[in-house]
DRENTI-918156 format. One record per residue: residue in three letters; x, y, z of N, C-alpha, C, O in turn. Coordinates in Angstrom, 2 decimals, padded with zeros to 5 digits, always signed. Each point is the difference from the previous one (the first is absolute). Example, Ala and Ser with C-alpha at 12.3 -4.5 7.8 and 13.67 -1.06 7.14 Angstrom:
<seses>
 residuo     npx     npy     npz    capx    capy    capz     cpx     cpy     cpz     opx     opy     opz
     ALA +013.19 -005.69 +007.80 -000.89 +001.19 +000.00 +000.90 +001.20 +000.00 +001.04 -000.02 +000.66
     SER -001.39 +001.07 -001.38 +000.82 +001.19 +000.06 -000.77 +001.09 +000.73 +000.51 +001.11 +000.17
</seses>
This chain:
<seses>
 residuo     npx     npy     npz    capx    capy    capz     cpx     cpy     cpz     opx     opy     opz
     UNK -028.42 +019.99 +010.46 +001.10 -000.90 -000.29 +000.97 +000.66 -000.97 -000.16 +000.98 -000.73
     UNK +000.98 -001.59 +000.89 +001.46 +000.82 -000.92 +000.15 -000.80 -000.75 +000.17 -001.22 +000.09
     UNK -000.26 +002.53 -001.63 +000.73 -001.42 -000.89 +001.33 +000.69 -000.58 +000.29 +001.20 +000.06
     UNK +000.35 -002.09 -000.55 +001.29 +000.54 -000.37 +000.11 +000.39 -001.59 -000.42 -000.49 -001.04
     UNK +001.38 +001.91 +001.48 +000.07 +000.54 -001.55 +000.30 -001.01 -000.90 +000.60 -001.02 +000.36
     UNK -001.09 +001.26 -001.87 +000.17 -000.93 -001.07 +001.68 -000.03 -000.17 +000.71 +000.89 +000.47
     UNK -000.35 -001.67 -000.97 +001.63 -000.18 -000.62 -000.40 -000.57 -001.35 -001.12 -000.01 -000.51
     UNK +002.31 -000.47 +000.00 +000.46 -000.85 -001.25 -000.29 -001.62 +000.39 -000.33 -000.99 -000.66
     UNK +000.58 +001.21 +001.90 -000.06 -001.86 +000.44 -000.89 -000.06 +000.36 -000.32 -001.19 -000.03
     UNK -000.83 +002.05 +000.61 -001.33 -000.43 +000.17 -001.01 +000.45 -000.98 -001.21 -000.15 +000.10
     UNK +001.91 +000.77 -001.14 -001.07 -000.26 -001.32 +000.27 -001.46 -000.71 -000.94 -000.64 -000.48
     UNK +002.44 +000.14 +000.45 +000.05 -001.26 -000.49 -000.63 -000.80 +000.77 -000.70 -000.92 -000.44
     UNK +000.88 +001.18 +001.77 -001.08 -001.36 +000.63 -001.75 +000.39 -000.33 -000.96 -000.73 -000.26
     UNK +001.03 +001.53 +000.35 -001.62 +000.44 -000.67 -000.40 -001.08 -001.11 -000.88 -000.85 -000.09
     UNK +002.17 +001.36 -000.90 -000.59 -000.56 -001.74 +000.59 -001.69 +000.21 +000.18 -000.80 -000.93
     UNK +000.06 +000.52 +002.52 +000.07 -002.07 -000.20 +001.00 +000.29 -000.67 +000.08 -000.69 -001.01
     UNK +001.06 +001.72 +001.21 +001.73 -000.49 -000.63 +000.46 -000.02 +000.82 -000.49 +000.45 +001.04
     UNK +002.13 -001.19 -001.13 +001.40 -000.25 +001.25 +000.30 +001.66 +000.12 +000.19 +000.70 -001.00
     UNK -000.17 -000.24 +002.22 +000.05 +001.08 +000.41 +001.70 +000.15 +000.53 +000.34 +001.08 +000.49
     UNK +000.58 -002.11 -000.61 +000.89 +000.48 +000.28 +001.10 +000.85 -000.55 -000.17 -000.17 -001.21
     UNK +000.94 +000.79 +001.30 +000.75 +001.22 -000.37 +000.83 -000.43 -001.50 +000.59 +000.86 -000.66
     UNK -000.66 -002.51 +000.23 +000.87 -000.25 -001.21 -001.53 -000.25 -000.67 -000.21 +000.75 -000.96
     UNK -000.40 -001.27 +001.14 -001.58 -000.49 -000.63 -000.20 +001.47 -000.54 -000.13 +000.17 -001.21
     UNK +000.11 +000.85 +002.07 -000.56 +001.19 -000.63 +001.02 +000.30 -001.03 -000.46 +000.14 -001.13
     UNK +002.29 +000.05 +001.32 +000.02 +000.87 -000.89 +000.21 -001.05 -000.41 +000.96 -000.06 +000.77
     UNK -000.92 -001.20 -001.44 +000.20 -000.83 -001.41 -001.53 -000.26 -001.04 -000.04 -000.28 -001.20
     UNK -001.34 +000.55 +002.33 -001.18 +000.61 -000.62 +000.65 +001.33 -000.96 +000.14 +000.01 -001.22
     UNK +000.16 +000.94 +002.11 +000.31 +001.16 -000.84 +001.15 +000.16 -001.13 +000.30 +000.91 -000.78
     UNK +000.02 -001.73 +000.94 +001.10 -000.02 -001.38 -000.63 -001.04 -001.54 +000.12 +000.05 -001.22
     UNK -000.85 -000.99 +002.32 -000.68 -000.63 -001.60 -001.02 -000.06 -000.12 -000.51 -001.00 -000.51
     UNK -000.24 +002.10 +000.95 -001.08 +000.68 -000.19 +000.06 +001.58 -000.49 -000.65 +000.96 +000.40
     UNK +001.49 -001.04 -001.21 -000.24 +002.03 -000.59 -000.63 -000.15 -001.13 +000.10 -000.91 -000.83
     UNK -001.07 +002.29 +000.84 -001.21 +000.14 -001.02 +000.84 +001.17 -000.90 +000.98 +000.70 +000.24
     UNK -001.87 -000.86 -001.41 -000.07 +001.37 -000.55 -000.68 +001.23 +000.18 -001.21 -000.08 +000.19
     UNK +001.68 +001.08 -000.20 -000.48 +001.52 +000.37 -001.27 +000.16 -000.30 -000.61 +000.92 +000.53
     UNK -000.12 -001.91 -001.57 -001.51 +000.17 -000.40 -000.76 -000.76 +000.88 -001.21 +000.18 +000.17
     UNK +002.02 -001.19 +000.52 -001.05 -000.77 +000.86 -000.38 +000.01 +001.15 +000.90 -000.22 +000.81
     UNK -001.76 +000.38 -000.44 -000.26 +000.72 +001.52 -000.02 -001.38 +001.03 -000.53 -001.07 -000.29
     UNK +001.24 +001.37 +001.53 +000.50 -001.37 +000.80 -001.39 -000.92 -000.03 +000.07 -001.19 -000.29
     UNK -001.43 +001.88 +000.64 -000.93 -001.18 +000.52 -000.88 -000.61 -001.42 -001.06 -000.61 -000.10
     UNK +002.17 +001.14 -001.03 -000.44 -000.95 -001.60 +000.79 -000.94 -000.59 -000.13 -000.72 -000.99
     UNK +001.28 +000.94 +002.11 +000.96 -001.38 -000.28 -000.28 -001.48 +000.14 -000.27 -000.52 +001.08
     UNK +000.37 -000.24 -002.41 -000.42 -000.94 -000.07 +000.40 -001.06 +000.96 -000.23 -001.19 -000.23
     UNK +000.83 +001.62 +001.33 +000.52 -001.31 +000.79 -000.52 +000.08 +000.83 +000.49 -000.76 +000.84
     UNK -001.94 +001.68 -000.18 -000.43 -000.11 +000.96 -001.63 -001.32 +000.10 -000.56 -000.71 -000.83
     UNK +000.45 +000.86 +001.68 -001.34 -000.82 +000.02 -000.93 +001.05 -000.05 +000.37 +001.17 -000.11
     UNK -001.52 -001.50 +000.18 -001.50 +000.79 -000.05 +000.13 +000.64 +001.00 +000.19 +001.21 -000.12
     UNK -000.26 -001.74 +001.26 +000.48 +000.32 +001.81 +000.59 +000.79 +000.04 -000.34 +001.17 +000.15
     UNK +001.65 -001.68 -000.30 +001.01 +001.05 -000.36 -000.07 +001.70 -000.55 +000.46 +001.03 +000.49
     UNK -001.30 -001.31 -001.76 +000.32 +001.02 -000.50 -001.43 +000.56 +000.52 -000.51 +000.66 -000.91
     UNK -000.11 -000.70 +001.80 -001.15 +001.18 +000.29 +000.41 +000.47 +001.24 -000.10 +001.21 +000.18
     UNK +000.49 -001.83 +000.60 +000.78 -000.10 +001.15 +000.90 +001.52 +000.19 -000.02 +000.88 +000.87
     UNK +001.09 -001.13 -002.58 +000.69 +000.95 -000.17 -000.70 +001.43 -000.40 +000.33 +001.05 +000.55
     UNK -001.46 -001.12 -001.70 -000.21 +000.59 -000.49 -001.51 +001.20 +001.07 -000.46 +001.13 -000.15
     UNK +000.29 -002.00 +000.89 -001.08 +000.66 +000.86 +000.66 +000.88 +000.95 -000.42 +001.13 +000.25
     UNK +001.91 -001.87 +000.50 +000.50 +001.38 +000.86 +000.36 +001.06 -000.35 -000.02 +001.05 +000.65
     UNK +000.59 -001.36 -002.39 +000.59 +001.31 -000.84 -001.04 +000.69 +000.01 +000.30 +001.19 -000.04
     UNK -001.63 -001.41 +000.09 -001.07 +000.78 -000.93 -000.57 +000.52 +001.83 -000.58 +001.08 -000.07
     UNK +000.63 -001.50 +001.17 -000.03 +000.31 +001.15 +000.82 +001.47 +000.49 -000.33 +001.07 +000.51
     UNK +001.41 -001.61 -000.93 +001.02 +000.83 +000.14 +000.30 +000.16 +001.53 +000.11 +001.11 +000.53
     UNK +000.02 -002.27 +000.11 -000.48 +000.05 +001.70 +002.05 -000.45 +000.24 +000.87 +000.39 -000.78
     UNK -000.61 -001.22 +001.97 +001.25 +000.04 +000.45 +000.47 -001.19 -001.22 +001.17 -000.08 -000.38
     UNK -001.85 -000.47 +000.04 +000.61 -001.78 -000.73 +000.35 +001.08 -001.30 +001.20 -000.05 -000.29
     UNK -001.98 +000.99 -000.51 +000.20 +000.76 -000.89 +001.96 +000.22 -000.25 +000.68 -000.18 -001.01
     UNK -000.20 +000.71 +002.63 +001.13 +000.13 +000.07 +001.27 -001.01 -000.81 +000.85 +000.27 -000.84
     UNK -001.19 -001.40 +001.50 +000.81 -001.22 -000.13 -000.40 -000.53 -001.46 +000.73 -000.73 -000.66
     UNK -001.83 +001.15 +000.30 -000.14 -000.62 -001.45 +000.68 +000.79 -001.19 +000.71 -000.33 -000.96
     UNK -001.15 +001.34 +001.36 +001.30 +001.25 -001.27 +001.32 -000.23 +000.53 +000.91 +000.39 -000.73
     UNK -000.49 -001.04 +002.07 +001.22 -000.45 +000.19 +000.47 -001.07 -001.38 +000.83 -000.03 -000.90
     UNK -001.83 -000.67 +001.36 +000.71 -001.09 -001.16 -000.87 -000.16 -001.10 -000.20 -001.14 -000.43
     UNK -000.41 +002.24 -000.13 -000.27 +000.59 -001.72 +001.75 +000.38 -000.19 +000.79 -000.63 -000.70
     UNK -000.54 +001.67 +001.43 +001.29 +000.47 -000.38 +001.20 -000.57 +000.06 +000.96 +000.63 -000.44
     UNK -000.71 -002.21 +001.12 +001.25 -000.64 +000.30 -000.37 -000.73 -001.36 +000.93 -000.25 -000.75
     UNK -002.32 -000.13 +000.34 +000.21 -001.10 -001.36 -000.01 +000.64 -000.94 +000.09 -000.74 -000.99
     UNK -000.18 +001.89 +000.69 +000.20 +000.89 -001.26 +001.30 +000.66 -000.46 +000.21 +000.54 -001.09
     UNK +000.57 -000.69 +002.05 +001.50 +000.35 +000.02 +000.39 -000.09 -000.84 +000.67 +001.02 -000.19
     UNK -000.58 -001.95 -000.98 +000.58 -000.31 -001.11 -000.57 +000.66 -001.36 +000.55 +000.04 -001.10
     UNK -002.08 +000.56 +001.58 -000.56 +000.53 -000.80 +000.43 +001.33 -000.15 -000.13 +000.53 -001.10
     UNK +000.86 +000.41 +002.51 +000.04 +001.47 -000.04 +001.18 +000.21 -000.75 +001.03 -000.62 -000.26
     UNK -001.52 +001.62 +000.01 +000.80 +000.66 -001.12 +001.28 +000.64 +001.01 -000.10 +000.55 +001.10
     UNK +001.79 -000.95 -002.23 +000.82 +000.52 +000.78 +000.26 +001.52 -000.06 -000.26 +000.78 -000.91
     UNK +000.75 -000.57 +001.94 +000.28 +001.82 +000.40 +001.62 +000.16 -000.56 +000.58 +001.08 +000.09
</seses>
């Protein structure tokens, strides 16, 4: 059976969020962490949530992809400017 590559919208439907294209980026705008906090220790996740996240990172399998996707869209505010 085929499954389909991970995205942004099917990790939000994963973590039970609105997966649509304003849901995500208005998640990502009022959701930025600081540079010390690593995405799956952010306090806004659930338990679920955050093993969910924290098991594909540590997998490092295809979901791995989409999750350093959006480590790096909510930290934006954290990187340092060039």
């Amino acid at each position: 059976m085929f499954e389909p590559q991970p995205t942004l919208e099917l990790l939000f439907e994963q973590l039970g969020l609105d997966a649509s294209e304003e849901a995500i980026d208005q998640f990502i705008k009022t959701h930025q962490l600081p540079a010390d906090v690593a995405l799956h220790q952010a306090d806004f996740w659930t338990t679920g949530q955050r093993q969910f996240l924290e098991s594909h990172w540590e997998k490092d399998d295809d979901w791995a992809i989409v999750v350093d996707e959006l480590n790096q869209q909510v930290h934006v505010d954290s990187s340092p400017e060039v």
